[in-house]
N, C-alpha and C positions, 0 to 999 in steps of 0.2 A: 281429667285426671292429672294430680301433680306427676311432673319425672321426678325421681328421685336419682339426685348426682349423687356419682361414684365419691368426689369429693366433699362430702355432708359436712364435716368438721373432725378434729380428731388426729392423733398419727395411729398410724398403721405400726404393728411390731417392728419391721425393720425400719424405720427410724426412729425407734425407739432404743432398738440395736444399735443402729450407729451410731446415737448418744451416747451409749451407754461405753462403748468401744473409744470412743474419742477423750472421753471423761477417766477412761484408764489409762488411755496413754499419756493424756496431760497429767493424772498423777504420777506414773511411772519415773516422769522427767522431774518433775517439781519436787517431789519430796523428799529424795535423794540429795539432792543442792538445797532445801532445807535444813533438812537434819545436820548437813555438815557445815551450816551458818551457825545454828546451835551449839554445834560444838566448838567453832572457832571461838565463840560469844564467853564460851564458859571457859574454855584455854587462855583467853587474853585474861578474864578475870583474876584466875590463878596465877597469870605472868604480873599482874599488878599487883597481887598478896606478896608474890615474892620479894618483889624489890621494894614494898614495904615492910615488909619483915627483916632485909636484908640493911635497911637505914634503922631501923629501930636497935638491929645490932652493932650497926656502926657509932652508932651512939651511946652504946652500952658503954664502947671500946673506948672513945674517948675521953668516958669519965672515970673510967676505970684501969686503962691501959692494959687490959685483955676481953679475952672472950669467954674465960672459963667463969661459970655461974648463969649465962645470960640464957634468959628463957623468951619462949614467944608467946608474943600478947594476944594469937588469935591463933587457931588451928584448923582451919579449914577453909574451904573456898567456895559459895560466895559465904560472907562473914553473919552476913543478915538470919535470920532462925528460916526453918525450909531444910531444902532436900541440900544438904553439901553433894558437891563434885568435884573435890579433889580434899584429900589431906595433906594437912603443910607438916613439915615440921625438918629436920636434920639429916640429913644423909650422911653427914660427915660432920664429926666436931658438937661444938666448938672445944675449939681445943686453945692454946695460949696465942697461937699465932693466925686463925682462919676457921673457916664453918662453910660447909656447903649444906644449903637449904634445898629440899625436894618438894615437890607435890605431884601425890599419886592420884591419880584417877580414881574413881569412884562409881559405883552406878553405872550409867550409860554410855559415861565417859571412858569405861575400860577399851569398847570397842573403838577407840581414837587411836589412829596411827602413829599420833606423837609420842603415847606412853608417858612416862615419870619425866616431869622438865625438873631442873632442877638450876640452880644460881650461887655462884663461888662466891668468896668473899674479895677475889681479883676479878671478878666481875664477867668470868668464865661461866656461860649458859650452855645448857645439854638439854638433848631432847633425844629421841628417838629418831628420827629425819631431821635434815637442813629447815626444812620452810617454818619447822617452829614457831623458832622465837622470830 
């Protein structure tokens, strides 16, 4: 007669448990410092909109010797077709002498701690917190 071992092949539920338990806490940790890699990804995008928006105005200024009339050549952030996550455009201005440019959050990015960054025309950045910009 064969024995038949206890250990045949297979797991047993509780290691199946403890998989299952290890695999939530290494989510738990990971995708929290994901998500907020994502958001940094889309915040720099938007911080690179701006100060090319903000040279496209400087430019406006130099051929014209004001601000007043000058529009923006893109309004959202990222520029490419898709889901935008931030809208560009003027907080202030332009006016004859200066223009602060904003971009708000969007979508998923409202729950971002930075809030509405925004870029002066003296080259003054705001954000919601310091680590921003």
């Amino acid at each position: 007669m064969k024995s038949m071992s206890r250990w045949a092949g297979g797991v047993t539920l509780v290691e199946l448990l403890v998989c299952l338990a290890l695999v939530g806490i290494l989510l738990g940790v990971a995708l929290p410092a994901y998500r907020e890699h994502i958001r940094r990804v889309h915040r720099v995008d938007a911080q690179k909109a701006l100060v090319e928006l903000a040279q496209s105005l400087e430019r406006f200024y130099t051929s014209r010797g004001t601000y007043v009339g000058a529009t923006l050549p893109f309004d959202r952030s990222p520029r490419d077709a898709g889901r935008a996550y931030y809208r560009l455009g003027f907080a202030s201005g332009p006016d004859a002498s200066g223009y602060v440019l904003q971009a708000e959050p969007l979508g998923a990015m409202t729950e971002d701690a930075c809030g509405v960054l925004t870029l002066a025309d003296s080259g003054l950045r705001g954000a919601a917190t310091e680590r921003c910009w």
